[in-house]
N, C-alpha and C positions, 0 to 999 in steps of 0.2 A: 243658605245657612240660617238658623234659628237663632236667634238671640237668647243667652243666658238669661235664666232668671237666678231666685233664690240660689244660694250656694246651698247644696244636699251632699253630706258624705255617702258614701254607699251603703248600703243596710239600711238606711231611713227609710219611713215611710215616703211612696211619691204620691203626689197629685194623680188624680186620672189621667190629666194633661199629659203629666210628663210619662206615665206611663205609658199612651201612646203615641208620645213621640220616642222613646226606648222600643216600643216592637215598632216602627216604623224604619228606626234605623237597624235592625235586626235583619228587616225583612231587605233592604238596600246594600247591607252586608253581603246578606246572603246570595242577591241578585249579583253582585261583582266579585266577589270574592277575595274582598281588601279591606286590610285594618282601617278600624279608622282611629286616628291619632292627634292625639294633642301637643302643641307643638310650644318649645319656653323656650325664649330666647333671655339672655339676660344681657347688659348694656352696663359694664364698671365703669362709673364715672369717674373713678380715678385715676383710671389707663383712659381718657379722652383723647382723642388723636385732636388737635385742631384743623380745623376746614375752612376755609374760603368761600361762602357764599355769594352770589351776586345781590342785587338788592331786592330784586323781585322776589328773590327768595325766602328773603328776610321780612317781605312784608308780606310773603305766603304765611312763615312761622308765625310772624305775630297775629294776621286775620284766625289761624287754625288754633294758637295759645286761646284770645279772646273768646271763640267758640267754648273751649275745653273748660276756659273759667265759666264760662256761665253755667253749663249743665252738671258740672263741681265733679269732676273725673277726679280722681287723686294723681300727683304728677310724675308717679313711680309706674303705673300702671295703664299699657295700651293693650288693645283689644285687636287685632284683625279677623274677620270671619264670623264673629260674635256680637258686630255692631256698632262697635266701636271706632272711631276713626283713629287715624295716625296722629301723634303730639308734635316732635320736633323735626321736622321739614329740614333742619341744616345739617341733619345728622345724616346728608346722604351713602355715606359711607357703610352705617349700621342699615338703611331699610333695604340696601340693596343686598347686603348681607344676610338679611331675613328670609328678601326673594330670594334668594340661591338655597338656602334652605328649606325655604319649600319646594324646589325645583327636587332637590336629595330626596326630600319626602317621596314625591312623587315616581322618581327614579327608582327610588325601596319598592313602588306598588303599594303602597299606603293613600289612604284616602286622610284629606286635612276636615277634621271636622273643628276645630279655633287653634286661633294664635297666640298666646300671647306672651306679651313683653314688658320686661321688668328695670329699672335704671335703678342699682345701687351703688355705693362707693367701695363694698369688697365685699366679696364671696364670703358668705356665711359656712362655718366649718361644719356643721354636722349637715344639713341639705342643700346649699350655693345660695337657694332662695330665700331661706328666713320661713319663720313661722307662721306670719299674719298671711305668704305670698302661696306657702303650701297648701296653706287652709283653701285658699279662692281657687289653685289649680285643681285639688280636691271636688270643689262643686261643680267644678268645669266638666273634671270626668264624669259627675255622674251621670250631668245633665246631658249631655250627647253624648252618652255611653259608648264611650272612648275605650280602644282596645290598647292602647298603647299611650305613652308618653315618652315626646323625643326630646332631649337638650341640646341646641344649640352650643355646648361646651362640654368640656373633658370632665367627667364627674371620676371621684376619686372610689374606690369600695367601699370606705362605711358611707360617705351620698349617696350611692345608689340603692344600697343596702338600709337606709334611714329613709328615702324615698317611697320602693317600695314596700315596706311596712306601711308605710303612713296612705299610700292611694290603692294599697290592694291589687295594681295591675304591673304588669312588666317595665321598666323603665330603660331606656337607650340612649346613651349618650353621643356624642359627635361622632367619634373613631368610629363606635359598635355600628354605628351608622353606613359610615361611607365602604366597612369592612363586609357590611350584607350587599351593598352593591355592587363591589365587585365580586363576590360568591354569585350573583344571579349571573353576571356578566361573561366572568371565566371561561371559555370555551376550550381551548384548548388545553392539555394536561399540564402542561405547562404554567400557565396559569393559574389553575385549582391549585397546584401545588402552590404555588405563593400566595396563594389568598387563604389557605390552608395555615401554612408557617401561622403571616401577620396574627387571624385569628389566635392561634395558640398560646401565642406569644402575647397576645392582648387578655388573655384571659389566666394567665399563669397567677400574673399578681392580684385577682381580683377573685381567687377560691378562699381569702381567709375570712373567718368572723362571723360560721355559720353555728358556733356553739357547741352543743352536748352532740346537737346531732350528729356530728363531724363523724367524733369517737365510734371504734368498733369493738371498744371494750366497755365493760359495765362496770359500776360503782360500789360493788358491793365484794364482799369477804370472796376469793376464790378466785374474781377476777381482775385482780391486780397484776401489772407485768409490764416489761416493755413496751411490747404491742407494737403498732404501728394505725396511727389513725387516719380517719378515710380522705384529713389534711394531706396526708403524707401519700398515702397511694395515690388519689388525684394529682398530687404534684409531680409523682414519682411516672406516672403513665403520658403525664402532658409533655413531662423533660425526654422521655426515649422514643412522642411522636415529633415531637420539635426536632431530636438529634436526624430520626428518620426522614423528613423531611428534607434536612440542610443537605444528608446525602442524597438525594434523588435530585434536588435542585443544584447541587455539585455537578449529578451525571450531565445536567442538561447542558450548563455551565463547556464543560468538556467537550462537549458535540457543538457547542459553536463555533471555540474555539478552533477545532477539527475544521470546522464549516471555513471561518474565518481565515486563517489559514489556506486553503483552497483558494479562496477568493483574494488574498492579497497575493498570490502570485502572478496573479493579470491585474494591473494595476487599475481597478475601477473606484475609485473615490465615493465613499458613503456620505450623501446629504440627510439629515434626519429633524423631521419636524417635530418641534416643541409647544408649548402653550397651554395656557390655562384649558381647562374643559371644558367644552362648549362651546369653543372658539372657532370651529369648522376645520380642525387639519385630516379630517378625514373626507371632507367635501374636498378638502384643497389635493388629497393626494389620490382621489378623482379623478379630477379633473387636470392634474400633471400628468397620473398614466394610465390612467382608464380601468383601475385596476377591477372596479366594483366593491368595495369591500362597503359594509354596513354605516351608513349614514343617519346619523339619530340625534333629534334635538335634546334625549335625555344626557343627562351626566357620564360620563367614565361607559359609553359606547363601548370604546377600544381598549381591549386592556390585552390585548394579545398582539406583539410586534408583526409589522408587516414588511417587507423588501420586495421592491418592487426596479425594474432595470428601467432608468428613461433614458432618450435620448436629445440633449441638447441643440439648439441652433448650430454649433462649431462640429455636428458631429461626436464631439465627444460622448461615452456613456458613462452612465452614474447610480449609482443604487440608492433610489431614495426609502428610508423609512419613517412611517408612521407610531409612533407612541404613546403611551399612556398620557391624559392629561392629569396634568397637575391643580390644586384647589387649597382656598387659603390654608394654614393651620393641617397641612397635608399630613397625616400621622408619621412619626418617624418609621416604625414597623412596617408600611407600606414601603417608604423608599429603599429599608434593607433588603424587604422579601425581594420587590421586584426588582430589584441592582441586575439580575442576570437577564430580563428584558431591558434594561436601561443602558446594558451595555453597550447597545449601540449609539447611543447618545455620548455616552465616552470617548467611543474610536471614530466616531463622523469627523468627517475634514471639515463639515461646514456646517450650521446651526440656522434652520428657518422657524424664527421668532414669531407664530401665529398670535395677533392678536383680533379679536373681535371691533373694531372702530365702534362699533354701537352701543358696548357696553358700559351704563355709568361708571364702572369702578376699572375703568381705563389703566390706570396708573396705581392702583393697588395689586391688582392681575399681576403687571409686568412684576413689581417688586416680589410674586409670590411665587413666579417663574423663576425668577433670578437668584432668588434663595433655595429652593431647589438644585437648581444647576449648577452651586457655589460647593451644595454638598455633593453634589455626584462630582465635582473636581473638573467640570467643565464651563466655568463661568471664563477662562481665559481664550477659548474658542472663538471663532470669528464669527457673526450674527448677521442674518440679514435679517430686518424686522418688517413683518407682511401684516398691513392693516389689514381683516376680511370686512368680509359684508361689510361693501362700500353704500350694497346696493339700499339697506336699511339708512343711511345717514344724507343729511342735506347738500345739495351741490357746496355750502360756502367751506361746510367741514371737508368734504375731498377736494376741493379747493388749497384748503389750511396744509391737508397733508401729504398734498403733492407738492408742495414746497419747501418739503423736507427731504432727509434721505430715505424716509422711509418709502418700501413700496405699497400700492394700493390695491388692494384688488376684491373682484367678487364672484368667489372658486362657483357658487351658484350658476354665476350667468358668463363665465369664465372670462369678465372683463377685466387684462391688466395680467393677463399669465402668460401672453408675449414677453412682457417684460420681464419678469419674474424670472422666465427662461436666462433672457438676455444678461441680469443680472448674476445669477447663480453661475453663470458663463464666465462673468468676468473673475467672482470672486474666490474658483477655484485655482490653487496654487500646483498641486501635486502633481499635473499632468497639461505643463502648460502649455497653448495655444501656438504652435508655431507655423510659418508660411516657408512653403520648400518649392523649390522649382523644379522638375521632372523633365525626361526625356526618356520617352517608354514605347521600345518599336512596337507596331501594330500587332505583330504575330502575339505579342503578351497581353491578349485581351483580359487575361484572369485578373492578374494585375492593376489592368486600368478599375475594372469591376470592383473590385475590392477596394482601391484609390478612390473611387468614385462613393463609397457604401460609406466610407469612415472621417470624409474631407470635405470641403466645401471648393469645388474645382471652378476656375477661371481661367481665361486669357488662353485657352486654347489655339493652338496654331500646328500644323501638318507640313514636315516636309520631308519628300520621300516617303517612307515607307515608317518615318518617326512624327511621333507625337508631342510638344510642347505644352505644357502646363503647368500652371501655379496651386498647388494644393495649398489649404490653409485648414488645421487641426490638431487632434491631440499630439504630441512629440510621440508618446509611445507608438500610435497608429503609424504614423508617415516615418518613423525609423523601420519601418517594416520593409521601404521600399528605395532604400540608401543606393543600394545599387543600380537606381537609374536617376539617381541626384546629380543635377547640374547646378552649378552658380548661376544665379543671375546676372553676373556679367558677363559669363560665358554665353548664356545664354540668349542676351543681348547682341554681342561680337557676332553670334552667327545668324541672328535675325537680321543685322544692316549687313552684312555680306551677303546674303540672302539677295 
């Protein structure tokens, strides 16, 4: 990365310098074929969460503050990318916030050409950033002629619309953001369709305040009249793709249900994994069934529901699915569109809580999960909560959290998914675990087979021409085979007579 110089609006004259550093990144453009973007995070000091630092921390902050005074940074304003180092160290909550943001950047296929970050105490109404903060983002773009500018926050339409006036290039906010990545992402039609909806719906309110141009009548003697302005057809075409939309995501809706249905008449129980994005539940569901499906360290990989049949230690089987992950500040229009993937998040008997152990905002995650699942009306659900990537963290911290309820595991290197099994085993209620005792003449070997395919059999004993055994598994399975059920006392009585 270059470090900024001179702030230059666009149209000025540049230096030779900077001029070829502009065809330099023209030509690196053109090589990869990715925006490059400038990126503004803003930090309201008046929504401050507070934080717990350790002390080391705090005399990180203070050695990094010290620094920052000497070479006279102003204290509103940090730099990543551009030279600048990070200011407040105890703020781990926001840098980590930053990194995830650029991770989105990247996930877009945007190239980061600077950072930067801004700390004030409330959102400025016509641009978020204020005018002194505009000015410097301005010089940013010119000087690493930047394709783009993304915000780290929900900008309103006259912000964005005040924005790009003032820098000359496209501007993108948070939603507009995470809304192109699932459009790359989308694969099945199913999906387009809901990432389709969101978009529409994310751009409805943000066609007003283009002015004269709007109008498709003129101002003058003759053409006067009711008319209808190009406000009004834009709105009028986005509302009857929106209506078309909700009916095709209706149809899909239907064919689950159909599916659904189907499938709740063999009582197989839905496990469905959850969790922040990037959290590995597509390594973990993997590595439960081997399904293959796309493993990616970018953001929102999965945006297409997967059902997959496994088979538990008891025998039992279960349909587990993988889902979209979830991300702070998750758009609402996101969680509407996809409600008809998330439905199976609703009907699951049982919820695996994927969390990353590695990731510093550990416990911001979980809270950004949980408010999600509150609004899909499944926060009452029973949890099991799967620390991953054990393998990235220190023996003392898997230590720490093996000594809770939580399980550990690392779907990687699939250490800890014995257990996981065994867990998921116990915490299923609908189809529960029972132990029956059998006596099944030889001639019915189909019988034993099938006993043998769906139970965990013990204590086998022959006599005559009959077989004695303990089968232990699902009730549905072993009521299959009531008619060669014996008690166990009975069973007993004619072993010692025996």
């Amino acid at each position: 990365m270059t470090s900024v110089t001179t702030p230059q609006s666009r149209g000025t004259h540049l230096t030779r310098a900077q001029e070829l550093l502009v065809d330099e990144a023209k030509r690196a453009r053109n090589r990869t074929g990715s925006e490059r973007a400038v990126l503004v995070a803003v930090k309201f000091t008046s929504q401050r969460r507070r934080l717990t630092a350790t002390a080391s921390q705090a005399r990180k902050a203070a050695v990094l503050q010290t620094v920052n005074d000497s070479v006279g940074f102003p204290d509103d304003t940090e730099k990543i990318g551009v030279g600048v180092a990070p200011l407040d160290s105890l703020e781990l909550d926001f840098e980590s916030a930053i990194a995830e943001f650029q991770e989105l950047t990247r996930s877009a296929g945007a190239e980061i050409a600077a950072t930067l970050i801004q700390r004030r105490a409330r959102p400025d109404p016509a641009t978020l950033v204020g005018q002194g903060k505009l000015e410097e983002i301005t010089g940013v773009v010119a000087s690493v002629n930047a394709d783009i500018v993304l915000f780290d926050h929900d900008l309103t339409p006259s912000q964005m619309r005040n924005l790009e006036e003032k820098l000359g290039i496209r501007v993108i906010d948070r939603t507009q953001l995470i809304l192109d990545i699932f459009a790359r992402h989308a694969r099945t039609r199913e999906g387009q369709l809901q990432v389709e909806l969101a978009q529409l719906e994310y751009q409805l309110p943000r066609l007003a305040g283009r002015g004269k141009a709007m109008s498709q009548l003129g101002g003058g003697i003759g053409t006067r009249g009711p008319g209808e302005t190009q406000l009004e057809t834009d709105r009028r075409k986005i509302g009857l793709r929106i209506h078309h939309v909700k009916q095709q995501l209706e149809s899909v809706r239907r064919v689950r249900r159909q599916q659904r249905q189907r499938r709740e008449a063999v009582p197989v129980p839905v496990v469905a994994l959850v969790g922040y994005t990037n959290a590995g539940k597509s390594t973990l569901f993997n590595a439960l069934t081997e399904a293959g499906v796309l493993e990616s360290s970018r953001m929102f990989a999965t945006l297409d529901p997967k059902l997959k049949q496994l088979q538990l230690p008891s025998r039992r089987k279960i349909l587990l699915s993988d889902t979209v992950g979830f991300i702070r500040n998750l758009p609402h229009a996101l969680v509407t569109s996809f409600r008809a993937t998330l439905e199976e998040v609703e009907r699951a008997e049982l919820l695996i809580h994927v969390r990353d152990s590695s990731s510093p905002m550990l416990e911001e995650q979980k809270i950004e999960v949980e408010k999600v699942l509150a609004e899909l009306g499944a926060s009452s659900k029973p949890v099991i909560e799967v620390m991953n990537k054990i393998d990235l963290i220190s023996p003392e911290e898997r230590e720490a959290i093996s000594r809770g309820t939580k399980i550990s595991v690392s779907a990687l290197t699939r250490d800890g998914i014995d257990k996981l099994l065994k867990k998921i085993d116990e915490q299923l209620t609908s189809d529960p675990i029972v132990e029956i005792c059998f006596r099944i003449p030889q001639s019915e070997g189909g019988a034993l087979a099938a006993l043998e395919a769906g139970a965990v059999l013990s204590g086998k004993r022959f006599e005559g021409n009959l077989l004695y055994v303990r089968a232990k598994g699902p009730s549905s399975r072993l009521n299959r085979f009531r008619r060669f059920r014996v008690t166990q006392k009975a069973a007993a009585i004619e072993a010692s007579g025996s």
